[in-house]
Backbone as JSON Lines, residues from 0, in Angstrom:
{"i":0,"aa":"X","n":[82.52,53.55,121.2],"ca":[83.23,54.35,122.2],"c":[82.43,55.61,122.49]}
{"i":1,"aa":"X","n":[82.23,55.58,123.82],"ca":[81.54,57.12,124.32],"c":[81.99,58.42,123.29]}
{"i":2,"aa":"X","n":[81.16,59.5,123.22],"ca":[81.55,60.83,122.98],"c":[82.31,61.28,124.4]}
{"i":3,"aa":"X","n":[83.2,62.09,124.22],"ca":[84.01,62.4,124.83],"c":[83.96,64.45,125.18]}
{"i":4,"aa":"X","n":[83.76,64.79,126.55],"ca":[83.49,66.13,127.24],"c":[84.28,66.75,126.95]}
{"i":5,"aa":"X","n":[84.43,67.79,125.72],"ca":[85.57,68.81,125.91],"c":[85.46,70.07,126.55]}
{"i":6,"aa":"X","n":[86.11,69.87,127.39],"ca":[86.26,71.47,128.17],"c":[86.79,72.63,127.44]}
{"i":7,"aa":"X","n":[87.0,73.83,127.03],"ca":[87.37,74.77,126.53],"c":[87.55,76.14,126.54]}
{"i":8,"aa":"X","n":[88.27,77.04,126.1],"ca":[87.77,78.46,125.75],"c":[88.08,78.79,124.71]}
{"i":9,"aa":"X","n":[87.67,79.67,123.92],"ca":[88.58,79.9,122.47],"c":[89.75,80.49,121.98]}
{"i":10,"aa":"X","n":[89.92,81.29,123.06],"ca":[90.88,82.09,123.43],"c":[91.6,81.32,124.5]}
{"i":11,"aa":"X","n":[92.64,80.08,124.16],"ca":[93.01,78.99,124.95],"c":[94.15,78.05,124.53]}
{"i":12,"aa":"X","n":[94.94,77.52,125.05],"ca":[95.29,76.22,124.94],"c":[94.54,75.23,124.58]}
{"i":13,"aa":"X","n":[93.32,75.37,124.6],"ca":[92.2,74.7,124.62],"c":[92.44,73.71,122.7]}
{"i":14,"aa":"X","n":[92.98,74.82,121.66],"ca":[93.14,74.36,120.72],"c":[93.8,73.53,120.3]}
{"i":15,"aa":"X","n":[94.59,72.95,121.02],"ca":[95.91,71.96,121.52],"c":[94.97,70.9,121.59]}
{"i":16,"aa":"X","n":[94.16,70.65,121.81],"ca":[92.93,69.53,122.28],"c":[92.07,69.24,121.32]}
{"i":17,"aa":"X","n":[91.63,70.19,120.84],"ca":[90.62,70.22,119.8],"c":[91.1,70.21,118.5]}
{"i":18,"aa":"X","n":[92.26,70.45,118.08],"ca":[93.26,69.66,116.91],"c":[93.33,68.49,116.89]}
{"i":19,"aa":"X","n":[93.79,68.06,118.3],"ca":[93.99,66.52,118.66],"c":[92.65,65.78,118.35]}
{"i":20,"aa":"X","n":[91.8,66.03,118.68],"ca":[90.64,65.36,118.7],"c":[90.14,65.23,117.07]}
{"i":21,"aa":"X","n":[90.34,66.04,116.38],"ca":[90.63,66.27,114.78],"c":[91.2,64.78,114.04]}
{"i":22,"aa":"X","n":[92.31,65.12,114.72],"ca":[92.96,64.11,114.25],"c":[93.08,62.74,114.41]}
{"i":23,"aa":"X","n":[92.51,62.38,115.81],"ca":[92.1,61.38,115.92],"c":[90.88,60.88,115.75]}
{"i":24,"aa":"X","n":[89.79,61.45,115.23],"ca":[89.0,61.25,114.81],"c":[87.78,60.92,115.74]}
{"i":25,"aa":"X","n":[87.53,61.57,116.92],"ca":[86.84,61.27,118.18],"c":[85.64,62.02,118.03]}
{"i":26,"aa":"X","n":[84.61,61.96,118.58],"ca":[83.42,62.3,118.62],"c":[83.62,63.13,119.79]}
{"i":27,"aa":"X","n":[82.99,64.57,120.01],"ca":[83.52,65.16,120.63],"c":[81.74,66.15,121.37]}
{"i":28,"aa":"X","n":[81.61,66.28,122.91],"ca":[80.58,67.81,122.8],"c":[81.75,68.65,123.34]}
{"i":29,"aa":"X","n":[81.54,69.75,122.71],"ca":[82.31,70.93,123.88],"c":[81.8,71.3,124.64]}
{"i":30,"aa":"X","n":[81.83,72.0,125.44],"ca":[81.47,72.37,126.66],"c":[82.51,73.93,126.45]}
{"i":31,"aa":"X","n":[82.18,74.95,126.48],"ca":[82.83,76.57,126.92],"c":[82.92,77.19,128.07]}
{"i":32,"aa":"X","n":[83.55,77.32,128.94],"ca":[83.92,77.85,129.96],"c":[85.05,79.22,129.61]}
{"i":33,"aa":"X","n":[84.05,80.18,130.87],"ca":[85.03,81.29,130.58],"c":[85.76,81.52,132.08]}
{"i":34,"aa":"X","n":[87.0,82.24,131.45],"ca":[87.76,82.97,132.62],"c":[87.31,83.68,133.59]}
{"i":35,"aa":"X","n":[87.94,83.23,135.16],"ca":[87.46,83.96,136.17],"c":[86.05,83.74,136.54]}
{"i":36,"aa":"X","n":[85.12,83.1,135.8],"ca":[83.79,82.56,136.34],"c":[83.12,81.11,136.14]}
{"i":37,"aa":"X","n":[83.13,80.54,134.51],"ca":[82.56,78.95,135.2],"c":[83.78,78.7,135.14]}
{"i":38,"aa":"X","n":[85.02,78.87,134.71],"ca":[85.9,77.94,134.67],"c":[86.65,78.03,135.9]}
{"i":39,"aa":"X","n":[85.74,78.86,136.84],"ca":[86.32,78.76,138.64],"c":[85.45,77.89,139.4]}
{"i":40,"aa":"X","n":[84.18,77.18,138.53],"ca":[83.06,77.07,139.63],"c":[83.52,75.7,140.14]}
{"i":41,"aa":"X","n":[82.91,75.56,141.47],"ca":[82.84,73.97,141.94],"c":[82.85,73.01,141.28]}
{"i":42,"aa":"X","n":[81.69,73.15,140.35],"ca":[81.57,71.77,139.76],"c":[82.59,71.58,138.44]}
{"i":43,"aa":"X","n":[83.34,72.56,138.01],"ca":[84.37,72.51,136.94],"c":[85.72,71.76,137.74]}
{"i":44,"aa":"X","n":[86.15,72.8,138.89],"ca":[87.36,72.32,139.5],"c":[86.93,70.97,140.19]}
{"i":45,"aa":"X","n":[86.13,70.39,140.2],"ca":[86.01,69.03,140.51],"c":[86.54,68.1,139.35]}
{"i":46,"aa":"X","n":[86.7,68.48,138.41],"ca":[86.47,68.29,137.08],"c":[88.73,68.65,136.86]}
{"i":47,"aa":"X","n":[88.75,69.84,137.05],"ca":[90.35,70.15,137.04],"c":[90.96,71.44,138.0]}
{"i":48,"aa":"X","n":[90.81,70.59,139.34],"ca":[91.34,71.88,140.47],"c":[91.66,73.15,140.51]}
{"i":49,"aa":"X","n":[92.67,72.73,139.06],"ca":[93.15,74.02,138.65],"c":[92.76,74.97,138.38]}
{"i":50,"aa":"X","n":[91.07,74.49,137.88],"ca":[90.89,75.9,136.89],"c":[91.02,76.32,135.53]}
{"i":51,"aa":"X","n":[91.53,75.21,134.72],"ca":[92.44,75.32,133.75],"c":[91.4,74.93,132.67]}
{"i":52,"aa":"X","n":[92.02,75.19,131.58],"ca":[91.65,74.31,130.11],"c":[92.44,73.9,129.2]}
{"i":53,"aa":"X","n":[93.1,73.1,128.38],"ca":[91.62,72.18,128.08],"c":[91.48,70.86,129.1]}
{"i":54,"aa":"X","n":[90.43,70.64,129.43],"ca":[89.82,69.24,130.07],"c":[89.36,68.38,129.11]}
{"i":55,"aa":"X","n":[89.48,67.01,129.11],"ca":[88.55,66.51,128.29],"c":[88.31,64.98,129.53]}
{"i":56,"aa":"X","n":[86.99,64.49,129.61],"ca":[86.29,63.45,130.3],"c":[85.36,62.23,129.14]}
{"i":57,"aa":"X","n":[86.22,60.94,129.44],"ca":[86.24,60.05,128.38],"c":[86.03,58.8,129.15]}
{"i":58,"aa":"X","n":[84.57,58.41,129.12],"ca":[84.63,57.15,129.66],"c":[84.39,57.3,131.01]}
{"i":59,"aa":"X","n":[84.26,58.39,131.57],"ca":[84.54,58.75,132.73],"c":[85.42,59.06,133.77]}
{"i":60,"aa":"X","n":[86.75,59.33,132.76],"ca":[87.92,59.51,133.48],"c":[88.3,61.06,132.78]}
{"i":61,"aa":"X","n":[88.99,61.52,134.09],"ca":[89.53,63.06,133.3],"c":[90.94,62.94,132.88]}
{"i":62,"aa":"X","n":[90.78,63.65,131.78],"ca":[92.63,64.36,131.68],"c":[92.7,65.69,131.12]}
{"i":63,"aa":"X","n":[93.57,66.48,132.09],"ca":[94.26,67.25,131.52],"c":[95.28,67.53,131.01]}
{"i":64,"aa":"X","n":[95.95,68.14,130.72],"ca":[97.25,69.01,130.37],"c":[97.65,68.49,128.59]}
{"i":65,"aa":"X","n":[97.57,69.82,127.84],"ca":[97.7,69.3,126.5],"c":[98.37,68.07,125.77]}
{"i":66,"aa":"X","n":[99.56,68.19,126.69],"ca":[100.69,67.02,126.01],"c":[100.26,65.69,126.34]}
{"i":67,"aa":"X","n":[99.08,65.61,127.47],"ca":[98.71,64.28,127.82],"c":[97.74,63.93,126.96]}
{"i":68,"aa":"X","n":[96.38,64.82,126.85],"ca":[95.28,64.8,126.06],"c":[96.08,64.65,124.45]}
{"i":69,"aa":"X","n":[96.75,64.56,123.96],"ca":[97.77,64.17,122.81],"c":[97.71,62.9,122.76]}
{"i":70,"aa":"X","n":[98.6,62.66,123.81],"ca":[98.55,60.66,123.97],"c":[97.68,60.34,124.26]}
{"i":71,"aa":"X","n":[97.24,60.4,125.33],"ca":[96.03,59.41,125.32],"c":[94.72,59.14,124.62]}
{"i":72,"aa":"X","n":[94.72,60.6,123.65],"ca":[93.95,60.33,122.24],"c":[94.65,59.72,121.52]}
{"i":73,"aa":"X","n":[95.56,59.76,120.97],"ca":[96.29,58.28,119.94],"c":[96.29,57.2,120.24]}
{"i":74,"aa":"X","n":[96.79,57.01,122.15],"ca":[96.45,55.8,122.34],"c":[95.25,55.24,122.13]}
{"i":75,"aa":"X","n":[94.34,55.8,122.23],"ca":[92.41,55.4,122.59],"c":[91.71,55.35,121.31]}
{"i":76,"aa":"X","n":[92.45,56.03,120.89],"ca":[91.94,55.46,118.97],"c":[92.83,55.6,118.28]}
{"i":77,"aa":"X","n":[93.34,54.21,118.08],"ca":[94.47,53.38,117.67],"c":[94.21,53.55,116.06]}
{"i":78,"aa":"X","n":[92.83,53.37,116.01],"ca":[93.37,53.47,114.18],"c":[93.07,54.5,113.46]}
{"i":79,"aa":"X","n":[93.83,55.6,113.84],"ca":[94.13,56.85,113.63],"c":[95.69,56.87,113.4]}
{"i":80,"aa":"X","n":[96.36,56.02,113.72],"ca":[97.52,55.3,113.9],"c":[98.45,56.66,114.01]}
{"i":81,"aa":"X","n":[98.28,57.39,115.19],"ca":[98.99,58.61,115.28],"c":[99.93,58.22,116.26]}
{"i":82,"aa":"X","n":[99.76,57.15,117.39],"ca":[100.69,56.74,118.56],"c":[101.63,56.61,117.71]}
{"i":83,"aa":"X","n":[103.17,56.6,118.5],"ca":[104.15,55.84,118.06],"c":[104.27,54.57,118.15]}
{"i":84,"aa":"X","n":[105.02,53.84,116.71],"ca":[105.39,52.55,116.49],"c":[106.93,52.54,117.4]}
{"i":85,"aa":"X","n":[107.32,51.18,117.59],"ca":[108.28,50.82,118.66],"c":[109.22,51.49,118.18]}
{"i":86,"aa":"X","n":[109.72,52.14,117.22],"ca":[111.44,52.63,116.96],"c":[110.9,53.72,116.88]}
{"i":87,"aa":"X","n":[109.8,54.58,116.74],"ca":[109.61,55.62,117.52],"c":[109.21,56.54,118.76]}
{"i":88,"aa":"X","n":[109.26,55.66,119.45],"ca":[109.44,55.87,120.95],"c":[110.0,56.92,121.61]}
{"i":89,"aa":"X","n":[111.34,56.66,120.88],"ca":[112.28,57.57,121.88],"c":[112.05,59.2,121.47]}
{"i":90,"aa":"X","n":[111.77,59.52,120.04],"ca":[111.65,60.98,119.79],"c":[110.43,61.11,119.94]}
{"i":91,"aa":"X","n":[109.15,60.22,120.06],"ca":[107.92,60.66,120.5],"c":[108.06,61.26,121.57]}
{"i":92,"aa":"X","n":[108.3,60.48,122.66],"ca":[108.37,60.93,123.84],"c":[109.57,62.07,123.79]}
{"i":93,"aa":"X","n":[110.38,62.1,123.95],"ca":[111.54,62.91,124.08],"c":[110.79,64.39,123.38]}
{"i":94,"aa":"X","n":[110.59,64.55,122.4],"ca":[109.93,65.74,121.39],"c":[108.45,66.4,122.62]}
{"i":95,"aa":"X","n":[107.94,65.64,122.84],"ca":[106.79,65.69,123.5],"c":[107.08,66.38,124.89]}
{"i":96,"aa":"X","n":[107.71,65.8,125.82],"ca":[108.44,66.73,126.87],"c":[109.45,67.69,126.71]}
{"i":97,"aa":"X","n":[110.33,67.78,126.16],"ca":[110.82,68.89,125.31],"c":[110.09,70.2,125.5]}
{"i":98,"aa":"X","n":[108.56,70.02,124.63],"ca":[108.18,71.15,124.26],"c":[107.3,71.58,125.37]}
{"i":99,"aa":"X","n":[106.57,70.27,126.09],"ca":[106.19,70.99,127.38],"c":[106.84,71.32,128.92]}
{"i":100,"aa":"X","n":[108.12,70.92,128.37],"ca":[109.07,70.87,129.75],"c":[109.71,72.65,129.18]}
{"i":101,"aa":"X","n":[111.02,72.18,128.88],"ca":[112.24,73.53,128.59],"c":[111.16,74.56,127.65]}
{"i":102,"aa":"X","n":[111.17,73.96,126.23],"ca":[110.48,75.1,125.55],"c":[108.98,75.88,125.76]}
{"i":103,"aa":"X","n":[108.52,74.98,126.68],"ca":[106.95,75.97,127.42],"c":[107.71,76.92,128.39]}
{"i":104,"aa":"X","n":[108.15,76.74,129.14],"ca":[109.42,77.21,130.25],"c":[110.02,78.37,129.48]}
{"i":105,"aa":"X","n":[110.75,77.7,128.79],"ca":[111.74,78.92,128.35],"c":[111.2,80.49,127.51]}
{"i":106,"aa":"X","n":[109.97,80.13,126.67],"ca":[109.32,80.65,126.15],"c":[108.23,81.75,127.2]}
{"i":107,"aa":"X","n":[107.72,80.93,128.09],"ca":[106.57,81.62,128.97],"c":[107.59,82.89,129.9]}
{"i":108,"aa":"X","n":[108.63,82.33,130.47],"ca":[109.46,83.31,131.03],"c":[110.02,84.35,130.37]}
{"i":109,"aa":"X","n":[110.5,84.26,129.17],"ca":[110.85,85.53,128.06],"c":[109.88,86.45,127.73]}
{"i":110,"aa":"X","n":[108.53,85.7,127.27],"ca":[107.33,86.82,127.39],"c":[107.35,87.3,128.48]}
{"i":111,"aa":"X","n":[107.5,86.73,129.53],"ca":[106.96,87.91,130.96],"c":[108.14,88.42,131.75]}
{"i":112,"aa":"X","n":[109.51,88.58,130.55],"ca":[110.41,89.28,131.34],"c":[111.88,88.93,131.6]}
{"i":113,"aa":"X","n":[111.37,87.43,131.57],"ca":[112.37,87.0,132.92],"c":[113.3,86.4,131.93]}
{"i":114,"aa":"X","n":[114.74,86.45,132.33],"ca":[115.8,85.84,131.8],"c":[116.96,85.33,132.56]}
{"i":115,"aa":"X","n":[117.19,84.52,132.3],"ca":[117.89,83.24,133.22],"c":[119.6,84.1,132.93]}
{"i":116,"aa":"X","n":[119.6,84.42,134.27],"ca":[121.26,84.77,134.45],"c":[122.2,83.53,134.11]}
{"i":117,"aa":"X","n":[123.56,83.94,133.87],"ca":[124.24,82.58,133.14],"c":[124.54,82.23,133.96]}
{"i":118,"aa":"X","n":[124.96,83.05,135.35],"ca":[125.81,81.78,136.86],"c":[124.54,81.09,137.65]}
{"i":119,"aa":"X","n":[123.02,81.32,136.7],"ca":[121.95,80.42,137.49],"c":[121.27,79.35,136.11]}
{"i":120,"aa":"X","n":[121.9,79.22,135.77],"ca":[121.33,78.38,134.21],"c":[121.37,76.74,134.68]}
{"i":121,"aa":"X","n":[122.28,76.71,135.99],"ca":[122.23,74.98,136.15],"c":[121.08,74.9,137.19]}
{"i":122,"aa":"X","n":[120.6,76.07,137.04],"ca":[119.01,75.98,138.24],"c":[117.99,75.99,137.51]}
{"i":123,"aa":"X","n":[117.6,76.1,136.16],"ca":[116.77,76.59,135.18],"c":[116.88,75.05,134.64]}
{"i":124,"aa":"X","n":[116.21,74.04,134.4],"ca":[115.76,72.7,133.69],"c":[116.21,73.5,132.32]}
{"i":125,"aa":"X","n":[115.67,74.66,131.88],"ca":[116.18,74.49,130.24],"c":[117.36,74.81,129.76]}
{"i":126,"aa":"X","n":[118.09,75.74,130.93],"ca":[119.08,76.35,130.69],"c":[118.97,78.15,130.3]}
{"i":127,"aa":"X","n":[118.78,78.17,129.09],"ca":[118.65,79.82,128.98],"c":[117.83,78.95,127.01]}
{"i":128,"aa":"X","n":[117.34,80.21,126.94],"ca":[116.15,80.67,125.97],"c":[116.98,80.13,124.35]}
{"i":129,"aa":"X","n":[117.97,80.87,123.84],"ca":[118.53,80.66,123.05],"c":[118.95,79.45,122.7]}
{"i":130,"aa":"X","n":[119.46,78.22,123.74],"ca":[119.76,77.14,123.77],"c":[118.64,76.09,123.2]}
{"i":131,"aa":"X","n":[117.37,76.77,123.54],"ca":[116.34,75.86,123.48],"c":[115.79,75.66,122.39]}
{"i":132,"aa":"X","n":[115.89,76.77,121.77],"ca":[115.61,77.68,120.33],"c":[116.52,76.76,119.43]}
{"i":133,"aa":"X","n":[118.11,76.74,119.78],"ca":[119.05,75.67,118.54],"c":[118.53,74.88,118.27]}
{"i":134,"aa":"X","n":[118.41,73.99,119.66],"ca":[117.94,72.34,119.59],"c":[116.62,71.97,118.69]}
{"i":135,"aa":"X","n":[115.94,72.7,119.19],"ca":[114.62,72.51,118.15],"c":[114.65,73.2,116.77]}
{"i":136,"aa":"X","n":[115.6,74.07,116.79],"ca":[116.0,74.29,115.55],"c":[116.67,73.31,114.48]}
{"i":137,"aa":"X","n":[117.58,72.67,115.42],"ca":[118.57,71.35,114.41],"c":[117.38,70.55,114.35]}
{"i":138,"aa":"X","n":[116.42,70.49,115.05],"ca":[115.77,68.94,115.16],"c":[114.97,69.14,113.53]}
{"i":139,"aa":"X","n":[114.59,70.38,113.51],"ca":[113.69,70.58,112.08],"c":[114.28,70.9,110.94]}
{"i":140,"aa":"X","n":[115.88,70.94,111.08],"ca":[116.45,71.13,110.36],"c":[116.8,69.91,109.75]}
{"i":141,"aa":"X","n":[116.57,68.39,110.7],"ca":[116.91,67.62,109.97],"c":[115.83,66.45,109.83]}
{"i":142,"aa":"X","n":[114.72,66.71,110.21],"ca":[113.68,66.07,110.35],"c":[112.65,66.62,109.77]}
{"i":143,"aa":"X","n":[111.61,66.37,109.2],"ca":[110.25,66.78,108.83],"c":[109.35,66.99,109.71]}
{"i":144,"aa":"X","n":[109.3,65.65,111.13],"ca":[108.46,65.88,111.7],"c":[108.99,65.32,113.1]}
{"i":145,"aa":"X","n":[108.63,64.97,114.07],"ca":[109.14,65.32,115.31],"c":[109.82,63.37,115.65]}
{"i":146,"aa":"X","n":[108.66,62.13,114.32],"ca":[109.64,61.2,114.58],"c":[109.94,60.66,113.32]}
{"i":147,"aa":"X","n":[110.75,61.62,112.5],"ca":[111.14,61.6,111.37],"c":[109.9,61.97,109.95]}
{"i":148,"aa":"X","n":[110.11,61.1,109.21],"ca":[109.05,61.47,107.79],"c":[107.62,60.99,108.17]}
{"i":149,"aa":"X","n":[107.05,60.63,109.47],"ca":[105.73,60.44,110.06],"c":[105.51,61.41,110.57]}
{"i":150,"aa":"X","n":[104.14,61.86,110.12],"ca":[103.24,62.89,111.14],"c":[102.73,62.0,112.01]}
{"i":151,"aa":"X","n":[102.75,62.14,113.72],"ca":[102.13,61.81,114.59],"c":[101.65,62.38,115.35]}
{"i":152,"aa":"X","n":[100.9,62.43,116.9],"ca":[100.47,62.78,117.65],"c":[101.38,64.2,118.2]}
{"i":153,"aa":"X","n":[102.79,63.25,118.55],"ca":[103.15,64.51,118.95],"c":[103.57,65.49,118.31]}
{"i":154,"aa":"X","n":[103.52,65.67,116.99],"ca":[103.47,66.98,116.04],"c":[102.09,67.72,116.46]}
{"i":155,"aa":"X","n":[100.98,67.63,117.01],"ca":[100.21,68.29,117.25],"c":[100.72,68.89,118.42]}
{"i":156,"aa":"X","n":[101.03,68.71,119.3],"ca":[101.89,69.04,120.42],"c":[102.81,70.21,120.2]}
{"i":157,"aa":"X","n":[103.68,69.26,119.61],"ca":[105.29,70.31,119.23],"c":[104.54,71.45,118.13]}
{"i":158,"aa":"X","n":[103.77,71.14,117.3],"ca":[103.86,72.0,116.36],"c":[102.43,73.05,116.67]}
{"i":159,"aa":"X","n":[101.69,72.84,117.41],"ca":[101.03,74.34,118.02],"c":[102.49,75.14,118.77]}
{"i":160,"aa":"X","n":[103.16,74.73,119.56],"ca":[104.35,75.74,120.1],"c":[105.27,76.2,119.36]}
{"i":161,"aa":"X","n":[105.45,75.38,117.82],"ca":[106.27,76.16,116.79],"c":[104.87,77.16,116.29]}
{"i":162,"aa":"X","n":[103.82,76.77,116.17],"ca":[103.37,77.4,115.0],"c":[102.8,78.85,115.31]}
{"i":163,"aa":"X","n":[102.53,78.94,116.98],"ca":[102.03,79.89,118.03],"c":[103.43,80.49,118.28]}
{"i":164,"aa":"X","n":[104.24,80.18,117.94],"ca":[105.63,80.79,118.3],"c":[106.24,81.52,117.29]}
{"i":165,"aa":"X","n":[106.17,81.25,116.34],"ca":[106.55,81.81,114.58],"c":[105.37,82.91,114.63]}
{"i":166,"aa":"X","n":[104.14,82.46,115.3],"ca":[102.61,83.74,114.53],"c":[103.05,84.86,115.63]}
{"i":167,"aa":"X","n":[103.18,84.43,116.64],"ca":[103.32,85.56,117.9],"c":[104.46,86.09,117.8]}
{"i":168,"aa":"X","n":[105.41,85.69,117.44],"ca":[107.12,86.12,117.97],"c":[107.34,86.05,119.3]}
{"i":169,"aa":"X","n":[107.75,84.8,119.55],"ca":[107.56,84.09,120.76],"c":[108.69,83.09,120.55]}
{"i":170,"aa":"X","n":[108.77,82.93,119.57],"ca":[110.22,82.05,118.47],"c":[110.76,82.91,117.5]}
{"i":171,"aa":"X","n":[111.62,82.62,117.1],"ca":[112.26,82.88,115.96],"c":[111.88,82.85,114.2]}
{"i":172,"aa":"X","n":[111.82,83.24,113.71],"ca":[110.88,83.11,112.23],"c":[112.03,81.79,111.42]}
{"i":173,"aa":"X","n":[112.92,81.25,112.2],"ca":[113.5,80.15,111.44],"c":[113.17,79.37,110.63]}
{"i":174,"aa":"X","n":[113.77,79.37,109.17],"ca":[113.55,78.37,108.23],"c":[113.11,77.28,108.32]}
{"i":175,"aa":"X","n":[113.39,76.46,109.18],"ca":[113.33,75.04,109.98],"c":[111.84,75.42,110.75]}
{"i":176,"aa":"X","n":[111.88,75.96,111.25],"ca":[111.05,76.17,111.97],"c":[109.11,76.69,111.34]}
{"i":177,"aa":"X","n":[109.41,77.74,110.52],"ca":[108.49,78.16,109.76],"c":[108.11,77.08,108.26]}
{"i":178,"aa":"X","n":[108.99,76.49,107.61],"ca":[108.76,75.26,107.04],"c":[107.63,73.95,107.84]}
{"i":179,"aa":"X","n":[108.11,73.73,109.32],"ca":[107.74,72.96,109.84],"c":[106.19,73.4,110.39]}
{"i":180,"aa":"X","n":[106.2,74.52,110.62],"ca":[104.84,74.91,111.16],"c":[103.72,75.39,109.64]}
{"i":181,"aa":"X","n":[104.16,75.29,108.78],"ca":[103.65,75.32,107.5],"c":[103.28,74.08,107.05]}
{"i":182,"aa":"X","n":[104.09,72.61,107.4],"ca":[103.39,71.56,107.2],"c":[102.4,70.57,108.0]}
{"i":183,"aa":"X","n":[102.56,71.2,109.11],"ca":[101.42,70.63,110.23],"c":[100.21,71.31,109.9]}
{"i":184,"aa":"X","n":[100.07,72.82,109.32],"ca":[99.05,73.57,109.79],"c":[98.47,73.36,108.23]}
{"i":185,"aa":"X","n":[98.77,72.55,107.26],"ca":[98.41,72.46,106.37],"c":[97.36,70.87,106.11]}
{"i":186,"aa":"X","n":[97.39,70.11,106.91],"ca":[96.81,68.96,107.25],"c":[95.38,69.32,107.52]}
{"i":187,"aa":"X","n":[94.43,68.35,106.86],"ca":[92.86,68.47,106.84],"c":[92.26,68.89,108.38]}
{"i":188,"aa":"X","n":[92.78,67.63,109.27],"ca":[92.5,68.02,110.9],"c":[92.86,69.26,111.09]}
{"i":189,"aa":"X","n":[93.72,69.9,111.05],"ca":[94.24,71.61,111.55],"c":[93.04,72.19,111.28]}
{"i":190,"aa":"X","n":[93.07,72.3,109.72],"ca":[92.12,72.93,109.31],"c":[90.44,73.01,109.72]}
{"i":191,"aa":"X","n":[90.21,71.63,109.66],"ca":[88.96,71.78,110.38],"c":[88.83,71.93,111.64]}
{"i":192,"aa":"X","n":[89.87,71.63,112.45],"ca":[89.54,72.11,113.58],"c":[89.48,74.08,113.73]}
{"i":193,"aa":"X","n":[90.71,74.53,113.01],"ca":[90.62,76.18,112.98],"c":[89.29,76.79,112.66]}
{"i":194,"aa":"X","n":[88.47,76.51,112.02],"ca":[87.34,77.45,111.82],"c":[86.55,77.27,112.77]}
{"i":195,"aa":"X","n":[86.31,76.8,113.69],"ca":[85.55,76.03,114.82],"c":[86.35,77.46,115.84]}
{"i":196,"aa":"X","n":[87.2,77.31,115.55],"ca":[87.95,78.19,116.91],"c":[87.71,79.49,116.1]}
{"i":197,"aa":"X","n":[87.69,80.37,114.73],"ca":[87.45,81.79,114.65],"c":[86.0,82.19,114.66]}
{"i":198,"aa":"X","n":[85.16,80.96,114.81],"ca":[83.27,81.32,114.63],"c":[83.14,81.46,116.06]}
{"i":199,"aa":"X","n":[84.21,80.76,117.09],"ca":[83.62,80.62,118.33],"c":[84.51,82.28,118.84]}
{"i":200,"aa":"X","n":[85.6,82.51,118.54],"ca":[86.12,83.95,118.82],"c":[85.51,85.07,118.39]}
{"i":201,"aa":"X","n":[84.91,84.95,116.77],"ca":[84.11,86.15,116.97],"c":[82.72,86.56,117.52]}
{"i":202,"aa":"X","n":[81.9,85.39,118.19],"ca":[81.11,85.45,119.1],"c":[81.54,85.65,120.26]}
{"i":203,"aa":"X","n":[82.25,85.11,120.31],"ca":[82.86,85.92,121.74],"c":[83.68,87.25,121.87]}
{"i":204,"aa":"X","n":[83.8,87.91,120.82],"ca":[84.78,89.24,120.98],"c":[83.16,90.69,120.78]}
């Protein structure tokens, strides 16, 4: 299987990708792009319109957006056996949009201010902030990992937004919560992927 183009910055979402790739065990070049200049140029946004990171180009096809670059690395190297098996389906997926639907949402708007009035909450997909906070609270309260006592794919997912959410205060320091981001970030892949990201930050700071 090809090596696979990672797009990046270090200071990024970008780490959402490069965990993943950890864990699935992919052969990887990076590629660094910075803000406001290559990661505006032509030949990048050909690459992801947006502008954005992380990108990754596999085979010759692009994908973006973290929660996708998740799956379709589990799917693509299967014996990493991080995809979900058939009776985990429903909380793969379900856990997986979750955290990039309401709780990216609910979270990104509280940092920058904004708070969902209660007579506009049936206009808001998550509802209001606190709500979003329970649910994923019970979920770790009664689960280990997002499809029960399996670490999978989408714990890399869900658990950069607990674990970036507990470090920042961006979440709640919840038991459930701080337990759970203590056992993802304790896994060999985390790890090796993290030092990769503080050699590349302090060259860049």
């Amino acid at each position: 299987m090809s090596t696979i183009s990672f797009y990046t910055n270090p200071m990024s979402r970008g780490q959402i990708a490069r965990w993943a790739l950890h864990e699935a065990g992919a052969k990887y070049e990076q590629i660094l792009l910075e803000y406001g200049t290559s990661m505006k140029t032509e030949d990048y946004l050909k690459i992801n319109p947006m502008g954005k990171v992380p990108a990754i180009m596999h085979d010759g096809k692009v994908v973006t957006e973290g929660a996708t670059i998740c799956v379709y690395l589990a799917d693509s190297f299967s014996d990493a056996r991080l995809a979900a098996k058939a009776n985990e389906r429903a909380d793969y997926y379900r856990w997986l949009f979750y955290a990039s639907g309401p709780l990216e949402a609910a979270i990104t708007n509280r940092s920058m201010g904004f708070e969902v009035a209660p007579d506009k909450e049936m206009m808001a997909g998550y509802g209001n902030y606190d709500r979003v906070v329970e649910v994923l609270n019970a979920k770790f309260q009664a689960d280990a990992y997002v499809c029960g006592s399996r670490f999978t794919m989408a714990d890399v997912y869900v658990g950069v937004q607990v674990v970036w959410g507990t470090q920042f205060g961006t979440l709640p320091e919840r038991d459930s919560l701080v337990a759970y981001a203590k056992r993802v970030t304790d896994r060999d892949a985390y790890l090796s992927a993290k030092p990769i990201d503080d050699a590349l930050i302090a060259e860049n700071s």
